[in-house]
N, C-alpha and C positions, 0 to 999 in steps of 0.2 A: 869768275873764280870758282873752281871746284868746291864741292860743298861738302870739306870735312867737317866729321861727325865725333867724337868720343862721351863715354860718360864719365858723368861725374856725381859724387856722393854730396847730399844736402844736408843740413842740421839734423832734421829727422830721421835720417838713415836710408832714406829715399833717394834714388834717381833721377838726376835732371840730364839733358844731353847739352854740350857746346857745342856751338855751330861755328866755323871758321869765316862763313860766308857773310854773317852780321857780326861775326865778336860779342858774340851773345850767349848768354845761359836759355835755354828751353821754360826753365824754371826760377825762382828766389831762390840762393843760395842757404837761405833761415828754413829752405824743407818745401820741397817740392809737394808732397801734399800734403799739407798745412798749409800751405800759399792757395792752394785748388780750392782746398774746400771752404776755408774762409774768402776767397772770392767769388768763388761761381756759386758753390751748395748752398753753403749760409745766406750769404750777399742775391744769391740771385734764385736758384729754385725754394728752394726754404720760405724766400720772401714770397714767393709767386703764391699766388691763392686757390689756384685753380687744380683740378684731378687728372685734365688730360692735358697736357701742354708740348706745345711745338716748342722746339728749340734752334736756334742754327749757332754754330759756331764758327770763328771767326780764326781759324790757326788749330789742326786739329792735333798736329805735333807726335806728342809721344802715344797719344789716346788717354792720360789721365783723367781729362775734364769728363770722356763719356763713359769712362769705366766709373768713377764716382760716384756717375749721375744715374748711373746703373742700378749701382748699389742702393743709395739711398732710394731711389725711386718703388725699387722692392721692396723695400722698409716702408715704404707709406704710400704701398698699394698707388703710384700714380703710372697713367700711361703716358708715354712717351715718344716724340716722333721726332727723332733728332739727324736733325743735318749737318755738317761738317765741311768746310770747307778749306781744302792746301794745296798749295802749290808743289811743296816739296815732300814728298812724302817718306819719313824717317825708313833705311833699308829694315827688311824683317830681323838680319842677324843681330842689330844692337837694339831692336824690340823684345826679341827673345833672351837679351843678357838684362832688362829692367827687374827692378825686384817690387813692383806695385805690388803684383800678385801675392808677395808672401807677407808681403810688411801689412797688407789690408786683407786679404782673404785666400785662404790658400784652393779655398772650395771652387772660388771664380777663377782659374784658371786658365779656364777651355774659355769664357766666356771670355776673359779679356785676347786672348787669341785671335779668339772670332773677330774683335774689334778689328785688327789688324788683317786679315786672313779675307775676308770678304771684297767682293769687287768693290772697285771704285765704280762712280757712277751709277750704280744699281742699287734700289733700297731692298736692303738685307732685316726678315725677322729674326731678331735675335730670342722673343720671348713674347711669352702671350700679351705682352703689357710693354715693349720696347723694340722699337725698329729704327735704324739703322744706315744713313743715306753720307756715303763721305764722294764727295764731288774732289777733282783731279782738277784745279783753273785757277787761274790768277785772280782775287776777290777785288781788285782792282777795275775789272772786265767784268764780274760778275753781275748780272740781273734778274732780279728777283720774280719766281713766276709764283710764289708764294708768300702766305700770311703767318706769323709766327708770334707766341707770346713771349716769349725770352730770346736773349743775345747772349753770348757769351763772346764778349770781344777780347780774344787770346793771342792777338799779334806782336810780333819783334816791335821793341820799343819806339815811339816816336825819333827817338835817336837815331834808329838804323833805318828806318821803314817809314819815313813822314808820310808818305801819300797814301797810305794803308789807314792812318788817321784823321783825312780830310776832310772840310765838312760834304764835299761831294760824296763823299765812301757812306759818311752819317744820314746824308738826307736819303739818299737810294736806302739805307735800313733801317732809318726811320720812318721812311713811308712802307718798309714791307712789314713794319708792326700792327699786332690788334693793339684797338685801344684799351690801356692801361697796359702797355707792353714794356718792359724792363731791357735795359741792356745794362749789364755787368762788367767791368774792368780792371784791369789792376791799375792802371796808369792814371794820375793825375794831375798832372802838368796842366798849364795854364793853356796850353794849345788845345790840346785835349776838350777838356771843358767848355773852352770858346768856342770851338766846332759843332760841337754836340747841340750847346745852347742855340747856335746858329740854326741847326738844322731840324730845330723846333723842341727840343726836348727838354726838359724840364731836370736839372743836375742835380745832386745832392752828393754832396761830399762827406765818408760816414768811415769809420776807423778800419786800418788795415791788419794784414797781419803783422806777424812779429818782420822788423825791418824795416815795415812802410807804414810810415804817420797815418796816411790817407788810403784811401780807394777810390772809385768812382760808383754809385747807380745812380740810371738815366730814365727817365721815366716818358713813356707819350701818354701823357694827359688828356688829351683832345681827339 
């Protein structure tokens, strides 16, 4: 199935896209970034404790989560070495009609551009203190030749995409974590959960944003 695209407006005034190809929103319909940042920034780098931290992400979509992560990250001086991985890569012309840029910073721009604009497969410096790796592959197939402190798991819902959620998907990135490594989710379905716990991690179930009771952080303990 071809993989229509259009946008669409969220509670916040924000931009999420629909996909035809899952029946899916990109984003929470309660605000696309309001859903980001209470999941990934608050829930997952905010939590993290550390100054320099690796990230990989899991659905890199519209670039929200690394424009974000951008941002705050220059707000409290951390460095960052962020990975990204998609299959389907949103076209530039309905990246360039998003309105992150104006609704969060009009000054980052060029910089959320950049997100978009830089090769696949090659890590790109964005900033003295932020680089920049989005991979082109199916994370199904994907294997890890790296060690990371955070996840940010941003994939189409258990619903449309079950095997993106397996605990075989979980052990392969839970074994590419440091320990005391976090992974991040918005999904908390009981499948979910069971998989993760399988896959050795330690769950805690901890409040969402507006729309969603729950969230997920995951923790490697050990």
């Amino acid at each position: 199935m071809k993989n229509k695209l259009h946008i669409k407006s969220t509670e916040d005034n924000s931009h999420t896209i629909y996909s035809a190809r899952f029946n899916e929103n990109y984003h929470s319909m309660h605000g696309a970034i309001a859903e980001s940042l209470h999941v990934f920034i608050k829930s997952g780098l905010n939590y993290c404790q550390l100054k320099s931290i690796k990230i990989f992400e899991v659905g890199f979509g519209t670039g929200l989560n690394a424009f974000l992560t951008f941002l705050e990250s220059a707000k409290k001086n951390l460095k960052i070495d962020y990975t990204s991985i998609e299959l389907y890569p949103v076209d530039d012309s309905l990246i360039k009609a998003l309105n992150y840029n104006t609704i969060i910073s009009k000054d980052h721009t060029q910089i959320f551009n950049l997100f978009h604009s830089t090769e696949w497969n090659k890590k790109a410096v964005l900033s003295e203190n932020f680089s920049l790796t989005k991979i082109k592959y199916d994370f199904n197939l994907h294997q890890f030749n790296d060690y990371y402190d955070l996840v940010y798991f941003d994939a189409f819902s258990p619903d449309t995409q079950p095997q993106m959620w397996s605990m075989e998907n979980f052990t392969k990135t839970y074994q590419a974590l440091n320990k005391k490594g976090i992974l991040t989710t918005y999904s908390s379905k009981g499948l979910v959960k069971n998989n993760l716990r399988n896959a050795g991690f330690k769950v805690y179930r901890i409040p969402g944003p507006k729309g969603k009771r729950h969230i997920l952080r995951a923790i490697k303990e050990i």
